[in-house]
C-alpha positions in Angstrom: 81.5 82.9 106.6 83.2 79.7 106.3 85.2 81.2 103.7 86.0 84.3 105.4 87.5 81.6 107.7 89.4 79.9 105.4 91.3 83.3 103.7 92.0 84.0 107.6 93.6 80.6 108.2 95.8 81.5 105.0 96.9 84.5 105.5 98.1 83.3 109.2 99.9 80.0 107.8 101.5 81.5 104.6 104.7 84.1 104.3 104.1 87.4 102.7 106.1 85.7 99.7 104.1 82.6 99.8 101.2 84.4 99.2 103.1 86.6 96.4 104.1 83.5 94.6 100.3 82.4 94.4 100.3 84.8 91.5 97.0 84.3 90.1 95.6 81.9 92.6 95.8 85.1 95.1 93.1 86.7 92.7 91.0 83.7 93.0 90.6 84.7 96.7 89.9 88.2 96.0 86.9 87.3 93.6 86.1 84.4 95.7 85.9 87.3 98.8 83.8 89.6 96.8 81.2 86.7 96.0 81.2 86.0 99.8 80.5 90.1 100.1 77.8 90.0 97.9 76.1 87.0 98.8 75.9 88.9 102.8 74.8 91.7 102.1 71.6 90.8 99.6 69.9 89.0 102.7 71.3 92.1 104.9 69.1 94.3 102.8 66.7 91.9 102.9 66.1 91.8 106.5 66.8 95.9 107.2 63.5 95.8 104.6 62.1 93.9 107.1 63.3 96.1 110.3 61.9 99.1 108.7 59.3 98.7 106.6 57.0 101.3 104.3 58.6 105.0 104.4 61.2 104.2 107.5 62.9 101.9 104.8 65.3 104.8 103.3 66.3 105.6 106.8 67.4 101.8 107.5 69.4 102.1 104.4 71.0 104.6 104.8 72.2 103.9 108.3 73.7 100.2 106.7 75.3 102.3 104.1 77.1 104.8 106.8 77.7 101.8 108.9 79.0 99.7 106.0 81.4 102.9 104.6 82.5 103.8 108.1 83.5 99.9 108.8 85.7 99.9 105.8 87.1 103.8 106.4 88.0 102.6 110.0 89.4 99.3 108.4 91.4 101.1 106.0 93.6 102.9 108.3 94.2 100.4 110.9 94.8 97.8 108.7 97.8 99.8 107.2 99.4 99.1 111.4 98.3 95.7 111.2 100.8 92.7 110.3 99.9 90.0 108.5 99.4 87.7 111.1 96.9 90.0 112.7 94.6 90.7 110.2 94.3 86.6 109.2 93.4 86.5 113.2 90.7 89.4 112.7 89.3 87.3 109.6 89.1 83.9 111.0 87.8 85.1 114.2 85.2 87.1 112.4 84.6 84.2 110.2 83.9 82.1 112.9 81.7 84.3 114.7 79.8 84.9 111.5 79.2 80.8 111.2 78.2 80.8 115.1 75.8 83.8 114.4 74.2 81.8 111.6 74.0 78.6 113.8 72.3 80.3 116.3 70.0 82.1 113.9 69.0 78.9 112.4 67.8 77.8 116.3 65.7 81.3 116.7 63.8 80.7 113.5 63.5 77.1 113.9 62.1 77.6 117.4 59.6 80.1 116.9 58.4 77.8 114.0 57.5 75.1 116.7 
């Protein structure tokens, strides 16, 4: 999440042709998103295993999946109206609220522990 923040925070204080003269390093954020990608959704799919166990776990699956597809469908055509500017503001704040969320998951689990 913390990176999420960080590709936000770039894309609002670079220029479109800052970012194109990163050449190379620009791909280094594009791997370096998809690694962030995969390492949330393995413990997604581990917790919708948990939300629907035994026979009811297909059907938990395949609502992430239609979620998951719709999300980027939606995200796809919006972002071609977005600027820049906006869409580093859409990824820091969900970058932020992604670290909050994890903070505050951390005190559920902790607390039930006690």
């Amino acid at each position: 999440s913390s990176f999420y923040a960080a590709v936000g925070s770039i894309a609002i204080a670079l220029s479109p042709g800052a970012l194109r003269n990163l050449k190379w390093g620009i791909a280094s954020l594009y791997v370096c998103l998809g690694v962030c990608r995969g390492v949330f959704e393995t413990p997604q799919k581990a917790a919708i295993v948990d939300f629907f166990p035994g026979e009811r776990a297909s059907a938990g699956f395949s609502n992430m999946l239609a979620f998951s597809g719709g999300a980027f469908g939606v995200s796809f055509i919006v972002f071609a109206y977005m600027t820049q500017l906006h869409m580093g503001m859409l990824l820091l704040v969900i970058g932020v609220f992604a670290f909050l969320s994890i903070l505050r998951a951390y005190a559920i689990y902790f607390g039930r522990r006690r």
